[in-house]
C-alpha positions as CSV (number, residue, x, y, z in Angstrom):
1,X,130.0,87.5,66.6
2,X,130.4,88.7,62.8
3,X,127.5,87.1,61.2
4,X,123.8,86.8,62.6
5,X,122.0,84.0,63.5
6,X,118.8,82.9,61.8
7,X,115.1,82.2,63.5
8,X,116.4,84.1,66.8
9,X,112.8,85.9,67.9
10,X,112.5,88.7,70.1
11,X,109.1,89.2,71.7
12,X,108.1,91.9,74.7
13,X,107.0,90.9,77.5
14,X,104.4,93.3,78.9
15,X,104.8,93.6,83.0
16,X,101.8,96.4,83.5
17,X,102.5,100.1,84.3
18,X,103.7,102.6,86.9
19,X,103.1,106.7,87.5
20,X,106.2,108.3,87.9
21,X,105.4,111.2,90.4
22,X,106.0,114.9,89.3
23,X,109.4,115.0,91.4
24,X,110.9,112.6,89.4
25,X,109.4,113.9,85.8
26,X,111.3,117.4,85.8
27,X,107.8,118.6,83.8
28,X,105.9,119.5,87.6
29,X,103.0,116.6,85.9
30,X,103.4,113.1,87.2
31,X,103.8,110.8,84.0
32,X,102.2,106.5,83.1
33,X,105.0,104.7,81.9
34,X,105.3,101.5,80.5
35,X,107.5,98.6,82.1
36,X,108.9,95.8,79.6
37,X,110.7,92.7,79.5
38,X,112.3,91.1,76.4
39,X,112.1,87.2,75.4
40,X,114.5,85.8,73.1
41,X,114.0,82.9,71.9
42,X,117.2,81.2,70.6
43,X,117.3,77.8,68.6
44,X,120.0,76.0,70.8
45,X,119.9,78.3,74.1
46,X,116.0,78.3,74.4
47,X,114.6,81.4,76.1
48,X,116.3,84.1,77.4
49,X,114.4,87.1,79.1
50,X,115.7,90.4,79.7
51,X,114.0,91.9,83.2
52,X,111.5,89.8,85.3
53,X,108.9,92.5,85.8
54,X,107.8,95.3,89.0
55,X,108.6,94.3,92.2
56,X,107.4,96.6,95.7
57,X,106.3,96.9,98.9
58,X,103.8,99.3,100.8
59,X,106.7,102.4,99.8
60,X,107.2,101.5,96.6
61,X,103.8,101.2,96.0
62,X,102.6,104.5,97.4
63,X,105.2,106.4,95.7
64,X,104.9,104.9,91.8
65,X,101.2,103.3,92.0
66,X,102.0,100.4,89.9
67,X,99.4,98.0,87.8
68,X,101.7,94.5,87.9
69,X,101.0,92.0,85.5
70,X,102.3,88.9,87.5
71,X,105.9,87.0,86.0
72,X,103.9,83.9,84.4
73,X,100.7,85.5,83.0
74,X,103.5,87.9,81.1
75,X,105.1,85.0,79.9
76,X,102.6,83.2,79.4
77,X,101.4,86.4,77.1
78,X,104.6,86.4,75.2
79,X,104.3,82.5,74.5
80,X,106.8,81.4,77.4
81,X,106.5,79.6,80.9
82,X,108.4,80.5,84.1
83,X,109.5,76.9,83.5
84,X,110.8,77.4,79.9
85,X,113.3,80.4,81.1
86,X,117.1,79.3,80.3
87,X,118.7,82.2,81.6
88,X,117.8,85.9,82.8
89,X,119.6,89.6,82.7
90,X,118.9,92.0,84.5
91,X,119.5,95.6,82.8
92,X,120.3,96.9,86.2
93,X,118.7,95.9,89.4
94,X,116.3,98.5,90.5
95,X,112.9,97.6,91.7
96,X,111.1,97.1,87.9
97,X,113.5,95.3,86.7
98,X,114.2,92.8,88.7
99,X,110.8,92.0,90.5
100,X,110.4,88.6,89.4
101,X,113.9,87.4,90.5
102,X,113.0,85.2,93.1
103,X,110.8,83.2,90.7
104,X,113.8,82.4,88.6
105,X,116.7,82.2,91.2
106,X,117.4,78.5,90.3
107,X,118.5,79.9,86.8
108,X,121.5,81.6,85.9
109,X,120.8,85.9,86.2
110,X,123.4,87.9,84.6
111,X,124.2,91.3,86.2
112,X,127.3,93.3,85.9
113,X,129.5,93.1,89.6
114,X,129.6,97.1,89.7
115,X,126.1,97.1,89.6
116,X,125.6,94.2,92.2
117,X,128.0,96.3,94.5
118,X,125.2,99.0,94.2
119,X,122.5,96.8,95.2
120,X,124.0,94.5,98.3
121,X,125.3,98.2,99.6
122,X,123.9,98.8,102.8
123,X,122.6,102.1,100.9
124,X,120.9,99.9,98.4
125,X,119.3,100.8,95.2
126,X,116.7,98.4,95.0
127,X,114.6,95.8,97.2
128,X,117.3,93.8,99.2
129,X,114.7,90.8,98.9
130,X,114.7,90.5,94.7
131,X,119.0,89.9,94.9
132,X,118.7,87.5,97.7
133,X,119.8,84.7,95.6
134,X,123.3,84.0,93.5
135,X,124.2,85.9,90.4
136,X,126.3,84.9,87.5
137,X,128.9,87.5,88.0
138,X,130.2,89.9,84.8
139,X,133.4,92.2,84.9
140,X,132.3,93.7,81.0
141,X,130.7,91.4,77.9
142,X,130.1,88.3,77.9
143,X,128.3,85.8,75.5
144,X,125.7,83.5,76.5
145,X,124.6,82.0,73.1
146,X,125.7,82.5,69.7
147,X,124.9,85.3,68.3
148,X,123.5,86.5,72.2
149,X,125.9,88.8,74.0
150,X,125.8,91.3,76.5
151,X,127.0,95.1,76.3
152,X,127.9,97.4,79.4
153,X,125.9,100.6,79.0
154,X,126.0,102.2,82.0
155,X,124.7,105.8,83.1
156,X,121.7,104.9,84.3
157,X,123.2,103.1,87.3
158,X,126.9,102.6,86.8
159,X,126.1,98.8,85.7
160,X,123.9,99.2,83.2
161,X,124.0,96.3,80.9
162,X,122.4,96.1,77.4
163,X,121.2,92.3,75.3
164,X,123.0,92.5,71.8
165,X,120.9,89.8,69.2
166,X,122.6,89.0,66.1
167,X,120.0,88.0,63.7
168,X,120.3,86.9,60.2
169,X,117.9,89.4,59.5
170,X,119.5,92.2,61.4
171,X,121.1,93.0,65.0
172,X,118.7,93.9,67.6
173,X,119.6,95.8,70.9
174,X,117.6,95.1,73.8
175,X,119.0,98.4,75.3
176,X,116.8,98.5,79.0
177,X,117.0,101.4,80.3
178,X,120.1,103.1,79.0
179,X,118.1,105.9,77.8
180,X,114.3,106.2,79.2
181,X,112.8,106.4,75.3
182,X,113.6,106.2,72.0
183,X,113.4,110.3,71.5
184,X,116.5,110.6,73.9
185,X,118.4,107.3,72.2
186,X,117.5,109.6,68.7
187,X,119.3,112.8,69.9
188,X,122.5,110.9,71.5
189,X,123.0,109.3,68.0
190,X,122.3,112.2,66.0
191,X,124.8,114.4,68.0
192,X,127.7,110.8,67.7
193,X,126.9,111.5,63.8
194,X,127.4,115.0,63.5
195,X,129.8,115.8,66.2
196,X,127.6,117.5,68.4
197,X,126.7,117.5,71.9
198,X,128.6,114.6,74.6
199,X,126.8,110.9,74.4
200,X,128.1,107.8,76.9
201,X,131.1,106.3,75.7
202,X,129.4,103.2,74.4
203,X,127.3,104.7,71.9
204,X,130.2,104.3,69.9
205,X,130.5,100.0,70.2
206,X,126.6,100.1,70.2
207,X,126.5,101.9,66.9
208,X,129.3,99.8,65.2
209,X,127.2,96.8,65.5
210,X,124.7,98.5,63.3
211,X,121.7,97.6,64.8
212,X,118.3,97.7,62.9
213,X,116.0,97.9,66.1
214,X,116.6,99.2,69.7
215,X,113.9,98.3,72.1
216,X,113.5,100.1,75.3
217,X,112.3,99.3,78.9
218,X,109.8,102.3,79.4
219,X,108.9,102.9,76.0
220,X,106.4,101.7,73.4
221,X,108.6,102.8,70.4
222,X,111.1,101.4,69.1
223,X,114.4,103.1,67.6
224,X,115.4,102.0,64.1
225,X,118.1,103.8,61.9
């Protein structure tokens, strides 16, 4: 995992929009976000994608008024087929991340076995239809490629995972939704650097890889140092 690896690409996948509704904002104004996917394309591993779009049903619907941009017209969008996928991770398993699981359930989907414990709970945190289907189980990182390997970040759900992709031409962090935009990423490393405030225990291992670009589930911009 020291050095990079070259002609890795990463390329968003665009899986529409959502309103998040004012009692979920903490601002009293409901708020658009965007909802993104990541494609890596690896030279030996072929493609790996990060989140498989908005899933829903008549609740879900009513409460976050989605705009879907269905699994293959995304990939096909970010120059990739439904039948091209290698291998999927889900960031963590609630409905937008994980819509387009079923699609891919004859492919190996990574997701951390705390955070699997939160969605087959009878008290689930997602859709109980988009985990119907076997996971490849993680207890912490794993690699699935070289230079490909995934990092536990949890807080948003307490299996949070991140996509680490060493590059020849820099580390990027496919970092879900550990924080909700690059603003928030911004403050937690700026208070690890000067001491100030308290940030998730990770940042520190995230950091030490020195990445040059985090990417973000619900956010256009991107976080460089």
């Amino acid at each position: 995992m020291l050095g990079g690896v070259a002609d890795i690409a990463v390329r968003r996948v665009n899986y529409g929009h959502f309103i998040r509704p004012p009692e979920e904002t903490g601002t009293g104004s409901p708020r658009a976000e965007p909802t993104f996917g990541y494609l890596v394309e690896h030279p030996t591993a072929g493609h790996i994608l990060v989140d498989t779009g908005m899933g829903g049903n008549a609740e879900v619907d009513a409460w976050y008024r989605p705009t879907r941009i269905p699994l293959p017209a995304a990939l096909g969008a970010a120059g990739a087929t439904v039948d091209t996928i290698r291998m999927v991770v889900n960031c963590h398993l609630h409905f937008d991340h994980c819509g387009g699981n079923p699609q891919l359930a004859d492919r190996p989907i990574f997701a951390q076995r705390s955070e699997l414990d939160l969605a087959l709970a009878p008290e689930s945190h997602t859709l109980p239809e988009l985990v119907d289907h076997p996971f490849e189980v993680l207890d912490g990182e794993a690699e699935l490629a070289p230079g490909v390997f995934i990092l536990p970040t949890p807080g948003h759900t307490a299996g949070h995972q991140s996509l680490v992709v060493r590059r020849a031409n820099g580390t990027v962090i496919v970092a879900g939704q550990s924080h909700d935009n690059a603003t928030l990423f911004t403050t937690d490393a700026l208070g690890h650097r000067t001491h100030v405030g308290t940030q998730p225990p990770w940042l520190e291992r995230l950091l030490a890889l020195d990445p040059s670009h985090i990417y973000f589930a619900h956010d256009n911009a991107i976080w460089t140092p």
